[in-house]
GUVO-777972 format. One line per field, with one value per atom (N, C-alpha, C): residue number from 1; atom name; x negated, y negated, z. Coordinates in nm, 3 decimals, padded with zeros to 5 digits. Atoms other than C-alpha are relative to their C-alpha. Example, Ala and Ser with C-alpha at 12.3 -4.5 7.8 and 13.67 -1.06 7.14 Angstrom:
% GUVO-777972
dose = [1,1,1,2,2,2];
filo = [N,CA,C,N,CA,C];
east = [-00.089,-01.230,-00.090,00.082,-01.367,00.077];
north = [00.119,00.450,-00.120,00.119,00.106,-00.109];
up = [00.000,00.780,00.000,-00.006,00.714,00.073];
This chain:
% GUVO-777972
dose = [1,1,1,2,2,2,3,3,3,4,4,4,5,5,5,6,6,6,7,7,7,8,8,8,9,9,9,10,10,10,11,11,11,12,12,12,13,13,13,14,14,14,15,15,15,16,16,16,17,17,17,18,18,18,19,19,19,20,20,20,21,21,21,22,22,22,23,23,23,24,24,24,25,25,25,26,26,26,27,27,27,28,28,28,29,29,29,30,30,30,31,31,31,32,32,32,33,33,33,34,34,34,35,35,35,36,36,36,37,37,37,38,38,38,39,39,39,40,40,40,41,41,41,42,42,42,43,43,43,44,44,44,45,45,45,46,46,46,47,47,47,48,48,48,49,49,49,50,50,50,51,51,51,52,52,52,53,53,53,54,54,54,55,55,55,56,56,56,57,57,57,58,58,58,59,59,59,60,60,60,61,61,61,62,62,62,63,63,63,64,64,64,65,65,65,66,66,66,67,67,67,68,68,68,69,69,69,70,70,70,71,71,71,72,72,72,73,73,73,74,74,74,75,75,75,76,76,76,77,77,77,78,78,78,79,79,79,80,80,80,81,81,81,82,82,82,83,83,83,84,84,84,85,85,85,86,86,86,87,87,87,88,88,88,89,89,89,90,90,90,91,91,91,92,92,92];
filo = [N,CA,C,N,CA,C,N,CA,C,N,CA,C,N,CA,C,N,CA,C,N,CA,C,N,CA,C,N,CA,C,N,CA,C,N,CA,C,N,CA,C,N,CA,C,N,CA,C,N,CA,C,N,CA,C,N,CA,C,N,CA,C,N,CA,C,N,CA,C,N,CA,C,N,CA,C,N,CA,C,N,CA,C,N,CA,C,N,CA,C,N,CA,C,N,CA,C,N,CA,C,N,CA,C,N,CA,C,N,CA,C,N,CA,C,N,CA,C,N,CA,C,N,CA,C,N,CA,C,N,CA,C,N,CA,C,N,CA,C,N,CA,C,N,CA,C,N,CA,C,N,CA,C,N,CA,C,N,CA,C,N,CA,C,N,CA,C,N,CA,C,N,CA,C,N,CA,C,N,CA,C,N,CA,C,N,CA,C,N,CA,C,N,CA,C,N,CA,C,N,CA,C,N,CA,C,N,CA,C,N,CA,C,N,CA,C,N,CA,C,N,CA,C,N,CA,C,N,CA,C,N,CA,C,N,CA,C,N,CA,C,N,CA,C,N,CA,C,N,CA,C,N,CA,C,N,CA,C,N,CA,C,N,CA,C,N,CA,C,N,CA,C,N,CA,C,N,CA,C,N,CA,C,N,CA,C,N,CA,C,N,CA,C,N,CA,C,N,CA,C,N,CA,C,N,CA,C,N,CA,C,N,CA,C,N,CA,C,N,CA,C];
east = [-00.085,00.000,-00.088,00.136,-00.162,00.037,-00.040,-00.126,00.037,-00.024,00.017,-00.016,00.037,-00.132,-00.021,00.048,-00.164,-00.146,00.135,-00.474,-00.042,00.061,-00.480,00.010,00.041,-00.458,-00.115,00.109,-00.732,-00.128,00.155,-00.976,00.020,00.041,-00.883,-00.033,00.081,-00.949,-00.027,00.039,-01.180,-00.013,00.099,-01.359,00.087,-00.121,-01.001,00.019,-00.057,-00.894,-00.093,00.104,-01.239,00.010,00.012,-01.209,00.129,-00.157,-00.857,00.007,00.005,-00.951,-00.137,00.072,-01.194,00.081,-00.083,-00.885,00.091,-00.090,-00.655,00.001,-00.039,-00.599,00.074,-00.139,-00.473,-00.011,-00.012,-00.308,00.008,-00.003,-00.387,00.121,-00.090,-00.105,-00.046,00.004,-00.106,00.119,-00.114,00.187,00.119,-00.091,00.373,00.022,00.039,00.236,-00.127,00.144,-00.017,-00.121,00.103,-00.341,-00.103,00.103,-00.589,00.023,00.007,-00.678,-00.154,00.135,-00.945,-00.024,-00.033,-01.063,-00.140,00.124,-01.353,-00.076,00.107,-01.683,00.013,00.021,-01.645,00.140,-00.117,-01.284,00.020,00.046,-01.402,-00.113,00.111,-01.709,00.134,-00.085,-01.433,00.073,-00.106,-01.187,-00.113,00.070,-01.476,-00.051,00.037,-01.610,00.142,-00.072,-01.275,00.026,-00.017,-01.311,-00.038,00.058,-01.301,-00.010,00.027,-01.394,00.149,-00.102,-01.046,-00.032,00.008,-01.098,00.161,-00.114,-00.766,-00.027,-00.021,-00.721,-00.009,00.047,-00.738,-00.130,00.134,-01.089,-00.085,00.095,-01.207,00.044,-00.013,-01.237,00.018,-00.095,-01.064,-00.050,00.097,-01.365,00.030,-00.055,-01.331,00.135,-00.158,-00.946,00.002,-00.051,-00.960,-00.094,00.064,-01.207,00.080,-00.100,-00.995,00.109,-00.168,-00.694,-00.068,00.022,-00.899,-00.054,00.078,-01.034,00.088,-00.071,-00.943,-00.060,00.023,-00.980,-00.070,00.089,-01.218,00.100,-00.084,-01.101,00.012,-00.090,-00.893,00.084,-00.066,-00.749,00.093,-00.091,-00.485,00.160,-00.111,-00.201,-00.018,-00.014,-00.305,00.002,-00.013,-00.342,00.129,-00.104,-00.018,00.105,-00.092,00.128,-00.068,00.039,-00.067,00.101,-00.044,00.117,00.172,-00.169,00.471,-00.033,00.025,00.373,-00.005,-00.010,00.289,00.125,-00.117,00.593,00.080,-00.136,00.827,00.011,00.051,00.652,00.084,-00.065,00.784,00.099];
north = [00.118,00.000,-00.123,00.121,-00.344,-00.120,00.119,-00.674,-00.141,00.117,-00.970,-00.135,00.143,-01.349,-00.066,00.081,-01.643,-00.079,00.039,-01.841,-00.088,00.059,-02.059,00.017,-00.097,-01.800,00.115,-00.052,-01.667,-00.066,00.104,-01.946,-00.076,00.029,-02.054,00.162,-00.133,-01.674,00.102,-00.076,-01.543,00.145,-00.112,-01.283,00.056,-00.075,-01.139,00.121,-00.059,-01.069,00.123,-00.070,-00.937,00.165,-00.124,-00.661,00.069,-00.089,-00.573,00.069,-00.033,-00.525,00.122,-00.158,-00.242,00.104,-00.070,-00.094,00.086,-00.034,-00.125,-00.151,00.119,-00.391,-00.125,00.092,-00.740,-00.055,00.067,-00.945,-00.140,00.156,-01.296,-00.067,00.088,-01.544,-00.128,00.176,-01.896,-00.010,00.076,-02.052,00.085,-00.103,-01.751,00.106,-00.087,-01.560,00.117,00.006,-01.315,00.011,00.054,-01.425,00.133,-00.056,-01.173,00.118,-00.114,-00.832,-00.059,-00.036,-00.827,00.168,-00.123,-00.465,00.026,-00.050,-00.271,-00.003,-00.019,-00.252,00.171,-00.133,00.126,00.039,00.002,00.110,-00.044,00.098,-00.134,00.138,-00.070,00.103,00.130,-00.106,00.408,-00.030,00.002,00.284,-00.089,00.040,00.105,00.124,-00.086,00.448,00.102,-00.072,00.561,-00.126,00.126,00.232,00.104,-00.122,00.459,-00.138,00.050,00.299,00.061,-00.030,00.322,-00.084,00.068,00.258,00.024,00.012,00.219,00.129,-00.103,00.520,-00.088,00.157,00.216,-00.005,00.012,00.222,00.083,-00.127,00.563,-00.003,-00.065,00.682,00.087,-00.089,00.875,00.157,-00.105,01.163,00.061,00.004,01.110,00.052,-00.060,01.147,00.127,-00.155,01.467,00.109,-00.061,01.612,-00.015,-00.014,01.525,00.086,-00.031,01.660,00.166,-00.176,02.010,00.086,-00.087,02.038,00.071,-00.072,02.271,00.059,-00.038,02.394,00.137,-00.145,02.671,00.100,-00.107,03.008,-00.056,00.006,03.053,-00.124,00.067,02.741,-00.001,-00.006,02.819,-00.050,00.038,02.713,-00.155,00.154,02.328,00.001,-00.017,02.442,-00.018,-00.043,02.555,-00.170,00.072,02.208,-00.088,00.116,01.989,00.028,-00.053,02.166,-00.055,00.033,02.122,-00.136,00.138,01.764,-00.070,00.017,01.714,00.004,-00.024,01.847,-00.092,00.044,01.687,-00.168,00.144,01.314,00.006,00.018,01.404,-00.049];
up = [00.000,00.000,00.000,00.011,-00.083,00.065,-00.083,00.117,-00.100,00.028,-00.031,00.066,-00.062,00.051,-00.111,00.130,-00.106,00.010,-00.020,-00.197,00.129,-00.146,00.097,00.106,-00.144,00.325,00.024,00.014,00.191,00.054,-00.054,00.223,00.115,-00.132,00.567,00.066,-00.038,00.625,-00.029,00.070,00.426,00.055,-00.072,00.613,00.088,-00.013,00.735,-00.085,00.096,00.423,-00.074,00.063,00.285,00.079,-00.066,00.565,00.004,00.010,00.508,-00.149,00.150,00.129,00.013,-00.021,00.259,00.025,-00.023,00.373,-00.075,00.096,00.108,-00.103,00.078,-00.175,00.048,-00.054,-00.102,-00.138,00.107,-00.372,00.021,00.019,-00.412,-00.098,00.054,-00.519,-00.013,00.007,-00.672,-00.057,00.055,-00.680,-00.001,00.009,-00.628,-00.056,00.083,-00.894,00.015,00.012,-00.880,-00.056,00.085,-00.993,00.000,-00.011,-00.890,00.142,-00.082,-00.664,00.077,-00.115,-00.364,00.038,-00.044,-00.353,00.039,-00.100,-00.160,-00.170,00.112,-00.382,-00.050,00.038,-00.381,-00.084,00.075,-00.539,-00.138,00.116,-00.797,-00.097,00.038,-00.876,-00.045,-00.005,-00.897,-00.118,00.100,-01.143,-00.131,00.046,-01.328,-00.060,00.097,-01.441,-00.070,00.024,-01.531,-00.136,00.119,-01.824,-00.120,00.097,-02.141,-00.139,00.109,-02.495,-00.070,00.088,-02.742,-00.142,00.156,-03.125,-00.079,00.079,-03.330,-00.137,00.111,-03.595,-00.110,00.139,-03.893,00.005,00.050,-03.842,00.007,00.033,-03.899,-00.154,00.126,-04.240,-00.070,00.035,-04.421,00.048,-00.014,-04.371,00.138,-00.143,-04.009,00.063,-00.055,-04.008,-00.033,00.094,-04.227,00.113,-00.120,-03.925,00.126,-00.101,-03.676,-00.002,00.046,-03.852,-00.008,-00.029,-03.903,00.131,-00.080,-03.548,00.094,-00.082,-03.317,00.148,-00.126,-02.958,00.024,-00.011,-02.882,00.043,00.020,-02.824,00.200,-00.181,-02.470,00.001,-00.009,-02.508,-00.156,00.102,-02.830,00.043,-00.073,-02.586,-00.041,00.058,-02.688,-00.125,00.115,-03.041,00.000,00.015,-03.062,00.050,-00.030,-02.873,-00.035,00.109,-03.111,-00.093,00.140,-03.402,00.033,-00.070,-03.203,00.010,00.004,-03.129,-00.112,00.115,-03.497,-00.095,00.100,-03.660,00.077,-00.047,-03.401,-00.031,00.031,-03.511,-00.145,00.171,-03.856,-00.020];
């Protein structure tokens, strides 16, 4: 659960808030809105390696798509084969 404050209850007390955001998340407000998260360094570091790279399908080439489109799942796993193929047809 994360704490809700606004900014100028932050900066008359900083070093509150900083130790309650080791705890759990607080959310900073301006104006009623909120602007920004305070979270522990090790929480930050955590969802920071979960940042993946996404490229748009438009910018592979055609070569690329036609490899994608023939690959397949090593043996033991034919159970995702099989619900690519169902996934595929049902897009149609």
């Amino acid at each position: 659960m994360a704490s809700t404050v606004t900014v100028a209850a932050v900066s008359r007390n900083f070093a509150a808030y900083q130790d309650a955001a080791v705890r759990e998340p607080v959310i900073i407000t301006e104006n009623g809105r909120p602007r920004m998260v305070l979270i522990a360094y090790e929480d930050y570091l955590r969802l920071s390696r979960r940042d993946r790279r996404v490229e748009a399908t438009a910018s592979l080439s055609d070569d690329d798509l036609a490899a994608v489109e023939k690959a397949e799942m090593e043996s033991g796993r034919d159970h995702l084969n099989a619900e690519l193929l169902t996934d595929k047809h049902a897009a149609d």
